[in-house]
MARBANU-113850 format. One line per field, with one value per residue: residue number from 1; residue in three letters; x negated, y, z of N, C-alpha, C in turn. Coordinates in Angstrom, 3 decimals, decimal comma. Each point is the difference from the previous one (the first is absolute). Example, Ala and Ser with C-alpha at 12.3 -4.5 7.8 and 13.67 -1.06 7.14 Angstrom:
<sites>
num <- (1; 2) $
residu <- (Ala; Ser) $
nX <- (-13,190; 0,350) $
nY <- (-5,690; 1,050) $
nZ <- (7,800; -0,720) $
caX <- (0,890; -0,820) $
caY <- (1,190; 1,190) $
caZ <- (0,000; 0,060) $
cX <- (-0,900; 0,770) $
cY <- (1,200; 1,090) $
cZ <- (0,000; 0,730) $
</sites>
This chain:
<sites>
num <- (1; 2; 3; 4; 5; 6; 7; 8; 9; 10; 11; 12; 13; 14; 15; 16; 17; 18; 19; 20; 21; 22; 23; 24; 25; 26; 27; 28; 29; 30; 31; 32; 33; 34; 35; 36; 37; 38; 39; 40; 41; 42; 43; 44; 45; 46; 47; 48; 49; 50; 51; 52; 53; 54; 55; 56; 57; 58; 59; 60; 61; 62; 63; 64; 65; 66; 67; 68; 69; 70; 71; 72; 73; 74; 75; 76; 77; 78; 79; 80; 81; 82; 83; 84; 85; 86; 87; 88; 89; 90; 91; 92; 93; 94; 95; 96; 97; 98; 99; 100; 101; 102; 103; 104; 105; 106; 107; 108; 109; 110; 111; 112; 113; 114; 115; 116; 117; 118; 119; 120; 121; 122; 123; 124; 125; 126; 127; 128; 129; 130; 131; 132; 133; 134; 135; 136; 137; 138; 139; 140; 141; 142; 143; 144; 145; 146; 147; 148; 149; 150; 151; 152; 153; 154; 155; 156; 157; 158; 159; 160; 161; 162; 163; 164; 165; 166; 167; 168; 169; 170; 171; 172; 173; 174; 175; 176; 177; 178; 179; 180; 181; 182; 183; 184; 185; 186; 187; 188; 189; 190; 191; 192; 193; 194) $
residu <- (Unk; Unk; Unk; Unk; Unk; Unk; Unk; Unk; Unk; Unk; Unk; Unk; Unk; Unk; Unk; Unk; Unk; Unk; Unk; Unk; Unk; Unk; Unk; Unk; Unk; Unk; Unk; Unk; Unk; Unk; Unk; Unk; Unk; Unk; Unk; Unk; Unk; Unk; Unk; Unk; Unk; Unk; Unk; Unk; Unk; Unk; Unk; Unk; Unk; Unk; Unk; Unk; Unk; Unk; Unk; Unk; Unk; Unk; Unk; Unk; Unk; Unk; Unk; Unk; Unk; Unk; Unk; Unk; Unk; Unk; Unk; Unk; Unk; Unk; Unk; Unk; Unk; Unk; Unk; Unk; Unk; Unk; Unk; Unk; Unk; Unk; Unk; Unk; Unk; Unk; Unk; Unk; Unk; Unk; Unk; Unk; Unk; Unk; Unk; Unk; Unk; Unk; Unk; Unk; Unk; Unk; Unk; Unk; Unk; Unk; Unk; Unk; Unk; Unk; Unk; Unk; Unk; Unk; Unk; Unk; Unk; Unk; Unk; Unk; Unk; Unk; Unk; Unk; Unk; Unk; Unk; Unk; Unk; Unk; Unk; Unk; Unk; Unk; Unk; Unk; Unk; Unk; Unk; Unk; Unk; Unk; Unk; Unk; Unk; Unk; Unk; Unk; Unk; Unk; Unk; Unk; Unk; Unk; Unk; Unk; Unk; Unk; Unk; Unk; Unk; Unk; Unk; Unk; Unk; Unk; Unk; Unk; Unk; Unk; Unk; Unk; Unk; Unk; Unk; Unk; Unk; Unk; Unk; Unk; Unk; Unk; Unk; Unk; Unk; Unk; Unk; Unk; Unk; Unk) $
nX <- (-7,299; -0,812; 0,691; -1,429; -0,547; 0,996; -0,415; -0,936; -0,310; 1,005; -0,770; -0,813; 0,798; 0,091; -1,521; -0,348; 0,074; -1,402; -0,629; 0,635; 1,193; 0,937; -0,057; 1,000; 0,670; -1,208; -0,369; 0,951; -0,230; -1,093; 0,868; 1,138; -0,800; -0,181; 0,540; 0,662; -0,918; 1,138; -0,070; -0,078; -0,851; -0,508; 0,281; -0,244; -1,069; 0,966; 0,195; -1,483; 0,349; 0,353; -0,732; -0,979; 0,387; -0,940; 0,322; 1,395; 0,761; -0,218; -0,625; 0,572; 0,970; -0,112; -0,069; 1,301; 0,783; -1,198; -0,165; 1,798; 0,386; -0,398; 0,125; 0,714; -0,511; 0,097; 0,582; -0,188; -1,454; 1,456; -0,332; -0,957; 0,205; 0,278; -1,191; -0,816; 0,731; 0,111; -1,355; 0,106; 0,950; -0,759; 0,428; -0,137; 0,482; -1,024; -0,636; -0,192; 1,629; 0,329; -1,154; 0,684; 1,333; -0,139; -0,293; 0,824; 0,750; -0,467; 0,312; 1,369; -0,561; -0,145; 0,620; -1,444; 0,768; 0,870; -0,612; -0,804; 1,079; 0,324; -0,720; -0,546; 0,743; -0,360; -0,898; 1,084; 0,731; 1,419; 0,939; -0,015; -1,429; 0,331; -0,532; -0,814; -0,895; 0,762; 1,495; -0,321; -0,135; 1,333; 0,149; -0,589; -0,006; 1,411; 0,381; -0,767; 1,212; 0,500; -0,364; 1,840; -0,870; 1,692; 0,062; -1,371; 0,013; 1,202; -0,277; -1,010; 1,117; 0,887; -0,688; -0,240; 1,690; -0,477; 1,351; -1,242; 1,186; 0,020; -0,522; -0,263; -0,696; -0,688; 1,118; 0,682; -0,964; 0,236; 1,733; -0,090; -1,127; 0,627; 0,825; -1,242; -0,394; 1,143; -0,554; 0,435; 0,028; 0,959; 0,085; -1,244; 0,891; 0,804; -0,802; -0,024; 1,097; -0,618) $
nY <- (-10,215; -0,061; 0,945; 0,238; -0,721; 0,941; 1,088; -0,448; -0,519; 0,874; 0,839; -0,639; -0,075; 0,668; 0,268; -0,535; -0,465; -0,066; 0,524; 0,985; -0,873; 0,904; 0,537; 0,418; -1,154; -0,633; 0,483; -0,445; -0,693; -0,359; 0,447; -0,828; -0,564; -0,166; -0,252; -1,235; -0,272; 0,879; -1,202; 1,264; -0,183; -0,312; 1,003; 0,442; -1,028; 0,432; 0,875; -0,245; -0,668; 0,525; 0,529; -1,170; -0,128; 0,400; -1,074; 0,782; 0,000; 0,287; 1,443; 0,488; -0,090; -1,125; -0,182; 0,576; -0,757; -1,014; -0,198; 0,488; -0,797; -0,754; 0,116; -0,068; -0,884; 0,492; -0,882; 0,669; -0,572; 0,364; 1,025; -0,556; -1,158; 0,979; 1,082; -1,089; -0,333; 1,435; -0,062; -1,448; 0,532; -0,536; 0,698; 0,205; 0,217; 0,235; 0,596; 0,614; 0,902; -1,280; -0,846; 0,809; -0,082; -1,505; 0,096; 0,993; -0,585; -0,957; 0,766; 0,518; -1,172; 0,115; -0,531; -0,015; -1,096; 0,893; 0,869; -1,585; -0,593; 1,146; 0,422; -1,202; 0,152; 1,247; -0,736; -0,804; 0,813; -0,129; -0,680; 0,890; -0,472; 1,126; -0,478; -0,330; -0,243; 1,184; -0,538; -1,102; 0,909; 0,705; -1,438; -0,315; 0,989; -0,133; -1,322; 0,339; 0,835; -1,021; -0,058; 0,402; -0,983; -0,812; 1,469; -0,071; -0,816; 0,292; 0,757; -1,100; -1,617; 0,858; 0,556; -1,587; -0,014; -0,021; -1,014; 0,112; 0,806; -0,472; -1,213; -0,452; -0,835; 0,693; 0,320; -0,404; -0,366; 1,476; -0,244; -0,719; 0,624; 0,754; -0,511; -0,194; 1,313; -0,175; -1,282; 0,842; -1,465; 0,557; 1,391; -0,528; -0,490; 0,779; 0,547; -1,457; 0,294; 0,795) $
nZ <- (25,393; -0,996; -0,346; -0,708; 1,185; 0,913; -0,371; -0,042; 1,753; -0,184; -0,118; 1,176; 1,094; -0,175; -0,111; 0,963; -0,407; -0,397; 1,196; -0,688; 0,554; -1,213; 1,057; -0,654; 0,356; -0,139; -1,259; -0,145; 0,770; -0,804; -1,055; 0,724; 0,413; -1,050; -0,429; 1,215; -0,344; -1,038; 0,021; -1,359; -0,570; 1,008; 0,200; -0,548; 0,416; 1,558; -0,236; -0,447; 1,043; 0,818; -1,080; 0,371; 1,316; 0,328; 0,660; -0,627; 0,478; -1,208; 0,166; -1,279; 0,193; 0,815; -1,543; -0,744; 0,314; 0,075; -1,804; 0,333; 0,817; -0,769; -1,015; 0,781; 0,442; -1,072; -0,177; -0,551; -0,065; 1,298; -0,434; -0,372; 1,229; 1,298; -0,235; 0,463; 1,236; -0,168; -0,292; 0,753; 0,489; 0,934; 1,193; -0,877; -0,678; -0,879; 1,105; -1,131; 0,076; -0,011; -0,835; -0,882; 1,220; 0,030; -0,965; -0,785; 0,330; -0,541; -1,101; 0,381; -0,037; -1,303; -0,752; -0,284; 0,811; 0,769; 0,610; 0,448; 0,555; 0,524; 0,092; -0,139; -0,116; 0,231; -0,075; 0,674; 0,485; -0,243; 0,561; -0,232; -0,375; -0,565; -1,016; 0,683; -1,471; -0,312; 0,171; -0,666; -1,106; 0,629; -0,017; -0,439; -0,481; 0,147; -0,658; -1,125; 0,264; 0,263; -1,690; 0,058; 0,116; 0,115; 0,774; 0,068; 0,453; 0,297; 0,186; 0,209; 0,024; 1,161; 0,594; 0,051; 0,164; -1,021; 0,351; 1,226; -0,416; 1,552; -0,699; 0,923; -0,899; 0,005; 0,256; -0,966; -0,686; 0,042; 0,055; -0,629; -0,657; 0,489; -0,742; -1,446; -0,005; -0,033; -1,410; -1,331; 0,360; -0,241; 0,188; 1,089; -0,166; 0,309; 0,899; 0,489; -0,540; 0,100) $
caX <- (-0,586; 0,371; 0,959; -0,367; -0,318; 0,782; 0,336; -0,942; 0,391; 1,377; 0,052; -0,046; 0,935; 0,993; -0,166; -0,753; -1,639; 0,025; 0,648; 0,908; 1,050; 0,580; 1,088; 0,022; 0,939; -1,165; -0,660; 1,592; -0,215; -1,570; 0,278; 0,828; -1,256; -1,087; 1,730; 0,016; -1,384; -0,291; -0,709; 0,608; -0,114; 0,905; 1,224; -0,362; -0,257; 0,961; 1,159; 0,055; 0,033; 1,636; 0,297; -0,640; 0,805; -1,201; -0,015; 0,923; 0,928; -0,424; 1,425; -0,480; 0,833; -0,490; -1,697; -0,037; -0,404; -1,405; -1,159; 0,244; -0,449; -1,861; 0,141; 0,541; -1,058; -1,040; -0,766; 0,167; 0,006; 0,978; 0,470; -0,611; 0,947; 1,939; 0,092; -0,174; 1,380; 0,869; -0,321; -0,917; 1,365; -0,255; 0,811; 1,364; 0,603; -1,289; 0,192; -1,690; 0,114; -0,067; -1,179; -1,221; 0,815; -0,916; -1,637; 0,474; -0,120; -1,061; -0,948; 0,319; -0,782; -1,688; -0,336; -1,131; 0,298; 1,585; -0,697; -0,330; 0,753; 1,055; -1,047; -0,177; 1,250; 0,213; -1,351; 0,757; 1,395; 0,717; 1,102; 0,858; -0,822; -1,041; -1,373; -0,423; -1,542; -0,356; 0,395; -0,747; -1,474; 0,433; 0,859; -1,435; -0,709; 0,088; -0,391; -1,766; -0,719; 0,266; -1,170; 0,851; -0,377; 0,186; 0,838; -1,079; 0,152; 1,476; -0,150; -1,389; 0,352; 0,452; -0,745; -0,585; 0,382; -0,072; 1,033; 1,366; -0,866; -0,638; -0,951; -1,718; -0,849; -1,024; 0,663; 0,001; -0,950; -0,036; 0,693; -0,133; -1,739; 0,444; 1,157; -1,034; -0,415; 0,715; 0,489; 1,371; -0,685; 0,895; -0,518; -1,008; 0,051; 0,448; -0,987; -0,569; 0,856; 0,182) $
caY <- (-0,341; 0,436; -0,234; 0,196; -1,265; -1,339; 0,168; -0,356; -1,478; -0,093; -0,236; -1,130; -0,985; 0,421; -0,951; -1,172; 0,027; -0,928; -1,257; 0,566; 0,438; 0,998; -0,091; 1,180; 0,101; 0,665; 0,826; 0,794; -0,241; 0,958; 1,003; 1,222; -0,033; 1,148; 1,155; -0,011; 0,916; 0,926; -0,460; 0,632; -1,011; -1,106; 0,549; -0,012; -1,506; -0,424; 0,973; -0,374; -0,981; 0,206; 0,581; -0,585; -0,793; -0,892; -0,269; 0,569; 0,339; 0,979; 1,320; 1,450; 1,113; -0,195; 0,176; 1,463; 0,703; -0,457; 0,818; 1,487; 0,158; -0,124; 1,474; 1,097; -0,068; 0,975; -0,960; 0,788; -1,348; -0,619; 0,516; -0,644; -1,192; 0,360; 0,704; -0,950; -0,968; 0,489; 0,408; -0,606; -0,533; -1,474; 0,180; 1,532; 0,492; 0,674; 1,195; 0,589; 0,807; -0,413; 0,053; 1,404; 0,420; 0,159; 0,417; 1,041; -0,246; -0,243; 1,100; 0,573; -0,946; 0,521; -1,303; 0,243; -1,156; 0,005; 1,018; -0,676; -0,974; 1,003; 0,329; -0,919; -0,186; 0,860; -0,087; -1,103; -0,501; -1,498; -0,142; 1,120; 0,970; 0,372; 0,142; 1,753; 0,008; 0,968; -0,260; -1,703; 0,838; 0,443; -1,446; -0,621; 1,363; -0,058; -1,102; 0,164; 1,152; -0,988; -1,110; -1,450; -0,350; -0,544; 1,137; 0,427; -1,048; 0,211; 1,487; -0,278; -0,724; 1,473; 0,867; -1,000; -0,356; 0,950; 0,351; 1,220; 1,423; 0,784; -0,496; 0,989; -1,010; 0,699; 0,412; -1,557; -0,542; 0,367; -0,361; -1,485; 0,078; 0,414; -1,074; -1,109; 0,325; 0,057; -1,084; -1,250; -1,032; -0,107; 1,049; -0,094; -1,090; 0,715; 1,139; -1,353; -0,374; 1,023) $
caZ <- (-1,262; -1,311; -1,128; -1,113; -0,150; -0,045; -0,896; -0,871; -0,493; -0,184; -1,565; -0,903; 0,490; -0,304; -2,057; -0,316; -0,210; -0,674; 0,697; 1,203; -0,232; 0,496; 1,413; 0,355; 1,520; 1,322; -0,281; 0,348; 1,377; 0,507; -0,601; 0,979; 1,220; -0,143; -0,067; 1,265; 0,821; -0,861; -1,904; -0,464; -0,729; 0,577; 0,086; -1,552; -0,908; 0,243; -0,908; -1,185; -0,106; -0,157; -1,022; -0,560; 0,443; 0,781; 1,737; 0,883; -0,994; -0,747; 0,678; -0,684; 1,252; 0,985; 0,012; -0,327; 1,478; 0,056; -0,005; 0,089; 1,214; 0,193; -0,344; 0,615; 0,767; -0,497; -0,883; -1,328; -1,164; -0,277; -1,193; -1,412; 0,091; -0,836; -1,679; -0,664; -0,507; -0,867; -1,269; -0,745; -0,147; 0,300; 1,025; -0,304; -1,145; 0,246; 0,203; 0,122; 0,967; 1,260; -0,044; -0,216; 0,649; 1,377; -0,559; 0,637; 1,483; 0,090; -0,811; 1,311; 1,565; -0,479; -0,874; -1,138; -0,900; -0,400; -1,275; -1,566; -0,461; -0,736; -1,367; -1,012; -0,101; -0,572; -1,226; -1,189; -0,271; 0,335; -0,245; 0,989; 0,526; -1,035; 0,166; 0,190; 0,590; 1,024; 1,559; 0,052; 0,407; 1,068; 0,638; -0,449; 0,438; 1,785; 1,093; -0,203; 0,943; 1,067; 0,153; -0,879; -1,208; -1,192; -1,157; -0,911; -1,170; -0,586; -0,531; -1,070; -0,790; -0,788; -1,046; -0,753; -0,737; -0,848; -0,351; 0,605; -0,614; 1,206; -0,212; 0,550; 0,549; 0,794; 1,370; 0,552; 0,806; 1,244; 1,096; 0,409; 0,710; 1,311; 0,488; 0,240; 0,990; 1,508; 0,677; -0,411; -0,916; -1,247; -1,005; -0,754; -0,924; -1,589; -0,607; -0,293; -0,906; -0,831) $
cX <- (0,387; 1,756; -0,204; -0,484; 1,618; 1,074; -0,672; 0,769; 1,488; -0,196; -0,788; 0,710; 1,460; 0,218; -0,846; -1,688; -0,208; 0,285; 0,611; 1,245; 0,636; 0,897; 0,817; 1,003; -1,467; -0,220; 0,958; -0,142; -1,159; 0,087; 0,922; -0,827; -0,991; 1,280; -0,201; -1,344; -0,407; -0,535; 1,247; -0,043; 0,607; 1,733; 0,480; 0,537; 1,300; 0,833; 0,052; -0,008; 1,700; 0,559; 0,022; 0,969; -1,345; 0,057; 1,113; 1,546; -0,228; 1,397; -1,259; 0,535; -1,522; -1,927; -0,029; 0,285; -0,567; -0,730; 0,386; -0,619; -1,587; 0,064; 0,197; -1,053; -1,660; -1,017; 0,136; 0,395; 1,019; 1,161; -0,321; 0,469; 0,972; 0,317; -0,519; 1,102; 0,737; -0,767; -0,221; 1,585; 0,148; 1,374; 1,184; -0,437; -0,841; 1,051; -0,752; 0,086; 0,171; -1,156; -0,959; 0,431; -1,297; -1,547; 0,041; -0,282; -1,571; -1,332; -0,156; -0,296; -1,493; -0,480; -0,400; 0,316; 1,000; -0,287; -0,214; 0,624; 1,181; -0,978; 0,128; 2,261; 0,194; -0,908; 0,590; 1,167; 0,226; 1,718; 0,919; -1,212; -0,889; -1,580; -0,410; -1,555; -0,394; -0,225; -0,990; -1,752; -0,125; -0,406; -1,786; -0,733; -0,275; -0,699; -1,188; -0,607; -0,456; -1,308; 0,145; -1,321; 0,671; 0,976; -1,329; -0,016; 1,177; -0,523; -1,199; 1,067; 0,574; -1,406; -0,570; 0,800; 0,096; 0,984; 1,335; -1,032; -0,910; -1,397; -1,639; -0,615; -1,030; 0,564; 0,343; -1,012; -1,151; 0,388; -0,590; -1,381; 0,969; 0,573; -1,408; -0,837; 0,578; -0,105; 0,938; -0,654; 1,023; -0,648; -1,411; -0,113; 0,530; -1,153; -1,445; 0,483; -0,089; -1,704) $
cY <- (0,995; -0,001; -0,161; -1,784; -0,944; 0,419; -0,706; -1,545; 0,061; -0,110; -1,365; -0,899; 0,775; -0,658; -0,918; -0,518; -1,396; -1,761; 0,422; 0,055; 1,044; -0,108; 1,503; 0,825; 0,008; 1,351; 1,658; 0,390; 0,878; 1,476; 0,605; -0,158; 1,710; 1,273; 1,042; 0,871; 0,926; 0,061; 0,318; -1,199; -1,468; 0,013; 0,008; -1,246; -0,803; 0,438; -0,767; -1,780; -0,123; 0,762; -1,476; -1,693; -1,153; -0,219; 0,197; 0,455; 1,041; 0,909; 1,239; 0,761; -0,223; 0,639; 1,949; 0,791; 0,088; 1,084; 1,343; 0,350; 0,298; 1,600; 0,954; -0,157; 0,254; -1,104; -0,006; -1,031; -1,115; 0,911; -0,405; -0,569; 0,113; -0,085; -1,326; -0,622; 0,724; -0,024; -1,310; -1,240; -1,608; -0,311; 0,963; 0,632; 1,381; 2,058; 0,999; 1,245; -0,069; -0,208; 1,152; 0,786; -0,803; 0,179; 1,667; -0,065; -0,157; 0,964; 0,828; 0,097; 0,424; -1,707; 0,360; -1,308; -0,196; 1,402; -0,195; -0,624; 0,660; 0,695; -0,859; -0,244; 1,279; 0,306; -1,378; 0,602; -0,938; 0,122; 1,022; 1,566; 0,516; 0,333; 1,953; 0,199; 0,985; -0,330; -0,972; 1,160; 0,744; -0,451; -0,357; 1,159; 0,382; -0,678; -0,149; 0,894; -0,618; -0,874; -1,324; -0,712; -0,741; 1,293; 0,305; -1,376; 0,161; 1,208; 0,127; -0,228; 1,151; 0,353; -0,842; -0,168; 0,818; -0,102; 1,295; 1,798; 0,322; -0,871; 0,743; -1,124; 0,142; 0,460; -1,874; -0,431; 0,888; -0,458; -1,494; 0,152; 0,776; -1,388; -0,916; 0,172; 0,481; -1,496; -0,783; -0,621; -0,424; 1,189; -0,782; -1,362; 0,465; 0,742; -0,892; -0,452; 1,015; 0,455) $
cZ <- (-1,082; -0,466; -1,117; -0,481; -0,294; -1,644; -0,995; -0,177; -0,190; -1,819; -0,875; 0,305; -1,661; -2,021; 0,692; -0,872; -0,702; 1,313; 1,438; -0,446; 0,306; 1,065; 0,088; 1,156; 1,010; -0,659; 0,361; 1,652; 0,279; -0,410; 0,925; 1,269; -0,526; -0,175; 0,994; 0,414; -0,920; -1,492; -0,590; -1,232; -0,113; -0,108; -1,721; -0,384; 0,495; -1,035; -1,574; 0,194; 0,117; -1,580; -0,992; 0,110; 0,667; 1,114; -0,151; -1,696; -0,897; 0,375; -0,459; 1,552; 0,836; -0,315; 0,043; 1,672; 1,111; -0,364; 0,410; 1,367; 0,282; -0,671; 0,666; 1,396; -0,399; -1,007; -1,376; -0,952; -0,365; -0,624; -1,240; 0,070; -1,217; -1,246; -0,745; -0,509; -1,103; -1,096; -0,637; -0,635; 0,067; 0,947; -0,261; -1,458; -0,024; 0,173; 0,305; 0,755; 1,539; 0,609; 0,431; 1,248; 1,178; -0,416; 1,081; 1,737; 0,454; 0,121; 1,504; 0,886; -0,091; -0,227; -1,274; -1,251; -0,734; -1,545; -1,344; -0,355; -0,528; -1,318; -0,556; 0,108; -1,139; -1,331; -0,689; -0,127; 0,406; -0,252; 0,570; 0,025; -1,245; 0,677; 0,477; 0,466; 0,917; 1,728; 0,137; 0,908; 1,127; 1,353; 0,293; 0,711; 1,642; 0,801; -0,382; 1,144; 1,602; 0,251; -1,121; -0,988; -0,703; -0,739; -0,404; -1,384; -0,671; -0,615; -1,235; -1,102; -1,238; -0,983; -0,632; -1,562; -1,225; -1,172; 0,321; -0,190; 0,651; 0,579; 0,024; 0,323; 0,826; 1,496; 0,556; 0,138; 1,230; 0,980; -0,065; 0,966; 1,367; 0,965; 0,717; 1,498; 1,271; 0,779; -0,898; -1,092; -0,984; -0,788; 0,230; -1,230; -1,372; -0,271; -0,707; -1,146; -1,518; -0,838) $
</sites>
């Protein structure tokens, strides 16, 4: 069968529904079943359920070396993981170098997502991290080269905002009509929006 199905029903066993109770010791169970037959993902939703304390004793140790492992097994997106827990300081005491340390990793792997999510880090600033529109355009640029349509929408917002010197409205809403026509129904709704 599918891993992708039993992933599916792990996640509604896991919040429940309007007349489904949440079960998340089964949903825990279908998630190391699809593990087991390579669902990288699956693998994931264990980690953050052990981050979370769902089905199972909440253990930061136990979810970070989870997602390290999945990482290191070429599953990129459990570097965001990572960098999630550090940036969003819910689980640990927010660390944006630590953060920006598995974005990095990520980038490495040739993660177009991890790109924008370090861009948009570097186009705010934050607690430890001066802002640097340059790098944020860098960051966006690349992973446009890829296809990225949400670094073509990150990169519009840039030239949209005409608080910042480097403001080209006309290039933003270029990039959004690109983003629209690759397919992304977020830029075609802003371009609906305008």
């Amino acid at each position: 069968g599918s891993t992708s199905a039993t992933v599916s029903v792990g996640d509604m066993l896991r919040t429940g529904g309007r007349d489904l109770k949440a079960q998340p010791e089964k949903a825990l169970a279908l998630y190391a079943e699809a593990q087991l037959r390579g669902n990288g993902g699956a693998a994931r939703r264990i980690a953050d359920m052990h981050l979370r304390g769902e089905g199972v004793p909440a253990s930061l140790e136990t979810a970070e070396r989870m997602l390290t492992q999945q990482a290191s097994l070429g599953e990129l997106q459990a570097y965001l993981d990572l960098s999630d827990i550090y940036l969003r300081g819910e689980f640990v005491p927010v660390n944006i170098q630590t953060a920006i340390g598995h974005l990095q990793r990520a980038i490495d792997g040739g993660n177009t997502a991890a790109m924008v999510r370090l861009g948009d880090l570097y186009l705010t600033g934050g607690p430890g991290l001066d802002a640097d529109i340059g790098r944020a355009i860098g960051l966006y640029e690349t992973a446009m080269e890829t296809g990225n349509t949400s670094a073509m929408r990150a990169l519009a917002d840039v030239y949209l905002n005409l608080s910042l010197p480097i403001a080209n409205p006309s290039r933003g809403v270029e990039l959004l009509k690109t983003a629209a026509a690759a397919g992304d129904g977020n830029a075609a709704l802003r371009l609906g929006q305008m």
